[in-house]
N, C-alpha and C positions, 0 to 999 in steps of 0.2 A: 138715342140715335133715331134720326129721322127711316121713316120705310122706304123700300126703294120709288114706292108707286108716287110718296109726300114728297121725294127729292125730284122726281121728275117732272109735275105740278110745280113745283117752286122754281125752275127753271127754263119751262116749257117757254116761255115768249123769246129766250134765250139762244135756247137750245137749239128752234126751229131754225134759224139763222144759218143760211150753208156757211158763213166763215166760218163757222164755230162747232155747230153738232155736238152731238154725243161725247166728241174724241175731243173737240177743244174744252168740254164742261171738264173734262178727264183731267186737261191741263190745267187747268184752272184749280184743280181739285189739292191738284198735287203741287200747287205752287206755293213761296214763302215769299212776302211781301214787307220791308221793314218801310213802318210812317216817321216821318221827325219830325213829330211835333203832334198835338189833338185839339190845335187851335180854329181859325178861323179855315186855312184850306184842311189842315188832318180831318176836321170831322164828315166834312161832304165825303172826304178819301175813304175813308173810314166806312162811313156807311152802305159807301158805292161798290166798295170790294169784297166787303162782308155780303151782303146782298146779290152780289154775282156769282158767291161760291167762290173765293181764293182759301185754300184749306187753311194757310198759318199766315195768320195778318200780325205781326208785331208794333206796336207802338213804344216809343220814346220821349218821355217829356219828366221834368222835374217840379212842374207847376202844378199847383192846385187850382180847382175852378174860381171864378171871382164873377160878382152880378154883371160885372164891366163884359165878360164876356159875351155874354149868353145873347150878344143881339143877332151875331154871327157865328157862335161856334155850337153850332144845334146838336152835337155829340152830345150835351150835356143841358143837365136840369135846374133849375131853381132851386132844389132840397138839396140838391149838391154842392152846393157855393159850401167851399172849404174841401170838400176833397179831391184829394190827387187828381189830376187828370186822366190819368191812365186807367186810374179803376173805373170814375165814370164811363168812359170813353170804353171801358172792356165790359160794363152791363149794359151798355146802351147796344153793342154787337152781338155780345150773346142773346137780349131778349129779340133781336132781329134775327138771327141767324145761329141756331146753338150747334148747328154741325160745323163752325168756323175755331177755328182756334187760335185765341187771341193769347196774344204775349206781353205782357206788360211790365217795359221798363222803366223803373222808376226812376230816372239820372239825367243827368246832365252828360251830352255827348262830351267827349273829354278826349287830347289824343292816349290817355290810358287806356278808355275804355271802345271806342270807336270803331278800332280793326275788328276787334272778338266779336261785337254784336252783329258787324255789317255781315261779317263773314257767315254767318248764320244764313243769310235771306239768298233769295236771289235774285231782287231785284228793290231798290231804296226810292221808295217819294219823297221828296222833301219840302216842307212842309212850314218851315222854319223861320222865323221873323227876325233875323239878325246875321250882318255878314260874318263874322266869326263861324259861327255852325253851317251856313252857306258852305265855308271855305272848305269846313273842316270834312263835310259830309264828301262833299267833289273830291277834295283828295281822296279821304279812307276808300271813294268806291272805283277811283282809277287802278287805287293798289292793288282792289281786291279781283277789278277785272268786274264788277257790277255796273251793270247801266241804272241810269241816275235818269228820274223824271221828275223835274226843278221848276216850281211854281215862285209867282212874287206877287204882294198886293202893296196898293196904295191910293187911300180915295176912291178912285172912281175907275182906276187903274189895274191891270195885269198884263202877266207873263207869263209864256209856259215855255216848255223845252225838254227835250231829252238830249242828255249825256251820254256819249259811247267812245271815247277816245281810247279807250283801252281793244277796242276794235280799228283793223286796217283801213286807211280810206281817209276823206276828210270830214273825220270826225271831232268835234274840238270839245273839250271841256270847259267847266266854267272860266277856268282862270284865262282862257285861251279870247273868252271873251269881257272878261275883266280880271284883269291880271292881279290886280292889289284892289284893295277894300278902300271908299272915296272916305276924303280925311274927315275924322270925326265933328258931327255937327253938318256938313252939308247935304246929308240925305234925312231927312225927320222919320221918325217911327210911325206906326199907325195911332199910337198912343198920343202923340204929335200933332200928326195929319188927317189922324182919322181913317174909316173904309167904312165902304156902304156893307151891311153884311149880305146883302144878296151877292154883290160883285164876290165876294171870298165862297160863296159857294158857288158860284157859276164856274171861276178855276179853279176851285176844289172837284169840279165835275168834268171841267175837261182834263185835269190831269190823269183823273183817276180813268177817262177814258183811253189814253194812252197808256196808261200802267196795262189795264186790258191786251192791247193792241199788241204792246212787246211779249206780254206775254202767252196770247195768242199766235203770235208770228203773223201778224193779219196785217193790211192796208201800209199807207204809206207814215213811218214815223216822223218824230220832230228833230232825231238828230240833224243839224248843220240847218235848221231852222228854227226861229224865234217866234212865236205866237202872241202878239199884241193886240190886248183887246182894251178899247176905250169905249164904257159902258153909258158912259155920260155923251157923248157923241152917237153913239150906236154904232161906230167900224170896227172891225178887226183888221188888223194887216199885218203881213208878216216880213221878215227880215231875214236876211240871208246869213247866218254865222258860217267861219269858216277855221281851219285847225290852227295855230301858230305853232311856226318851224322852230320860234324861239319861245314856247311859252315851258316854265320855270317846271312844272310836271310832268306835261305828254311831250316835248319839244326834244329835239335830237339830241341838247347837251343839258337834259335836265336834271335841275339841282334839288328837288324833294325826292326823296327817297325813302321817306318814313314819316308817321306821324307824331316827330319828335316834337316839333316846331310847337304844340301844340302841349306843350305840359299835360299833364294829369289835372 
């Protein structure tokens, strides 16, 4: 364990910050963070939350590392091609930050296992490169009453956002802004289309700056807004999401009610 005088030193450029102080480091200290996924956006996440002092950062991933990765997913190392991701991904945090407590699950989000981990955290990034876990994570965190801060890459391309429908107001979940997952084959993978890896850590950085943010209770969030950044152009712009009265989750006669839909 770090000394009090080394923890202070390690977050002094932080600290000084009136949003934040002594009492926000506090919150930060005591807060539980679950990632899904320690790919392309988890590891900027990863590293950014670690480094700011979030006390239990949980990771989720069933993948091992691969050379293919390592242009964009800086969590992890050359000597590691082959192992888990989560284990990289959990010495890459501790050798940064050993006062953080990383959690490392090794699986596949599944609707078996998805309620019980979410439930843990108290607040989920996601991080995740396919709509399925997309789907799955947005439900498990409506049910659980968790806000959801939902990253996307492609090329040259991203997205950011926070989830809070399970909050009063017009606040919409994912499904509220895409209701069903587009038919397979018309959206390509990165594996496909490719991604610059700088673009995956650039929304790897501002997600993790709004994971902050909520959990801070600081500045203005992204709930019922979309953050679109085209890095090959150099704009950002944003879009206005709004809640659906009929969407199949948060919607007045909605029909998910479990995460059955989603097998083990």
């Amino acid at each position: 364990m770090e000394t009090d005088d080394n923890r202070r030193r390690r977050y002094a450029r932080q600290t000084i910050l009136p949003e934040i102080g002594e009492a926000g480091q506090a919150r930060l200290s005591a807060a539980k963070v679950l990632v899904v996924g320690a790919g392309g956006l988890g590891s900027p996440l990863l590293l950014y939350l670690a480094a700011a002092g979030v006390g239990t950062v949980g990771v989720v991933d069933a993948d091992t590392v691969d050379l293919g990765n390592l242009h964009r997913q800086i969590a992890h190392t050359t000597d590691r091609v082959g192992t888990p991701k989560v284990e990289s991904a959990a010495r890459t945090v501790a050798a940064l930050n050993p006062e953080v407590r990383i959690v490392a699950h090794q699986a596949r989000l599944s609707g078996a296992n998805a309620a019980q981990i979410v439930a843990e955290y108290d607040l989920v990034a996601d991080g995740s490169d396919n709509f399925p876990t997309r789907y799955l994570v947005n439900d498990a965190c409506y049910l659980a009453g968790k806000p959801l801060v939902s990253a996307a890459l492609l090329r040259f391309d991203g997205q950011v956002t926070t989830f809070k429908a399970h909050e009063a107001g017009d606040n919409p979940c994912y499904r509220c802004v895409y209701p069903s997952p587009p038919p397979p084959g018309t959206v390509p993978s990165c594996a496909e289309a490719g991604i610059l890896g700088a673009v995956a850590g650039a929304l790897g950085c501002l997600q993790a700056t709004e994971v902050l943010k909520e959990l801070l209770g600081i500045g203005d969030g992204l709930s019922g807004r979309l953050m679109m950044v085209d890095a090959l152009g150099a704009r950002v712009r944003e879009l206005r999401i709004h809640r659906d009265p009929a969407c199949a989750l948060c919607g007045a006669e909605a029909s998910i009610r479990d995460l059955s839909r989603y097998g083990g």
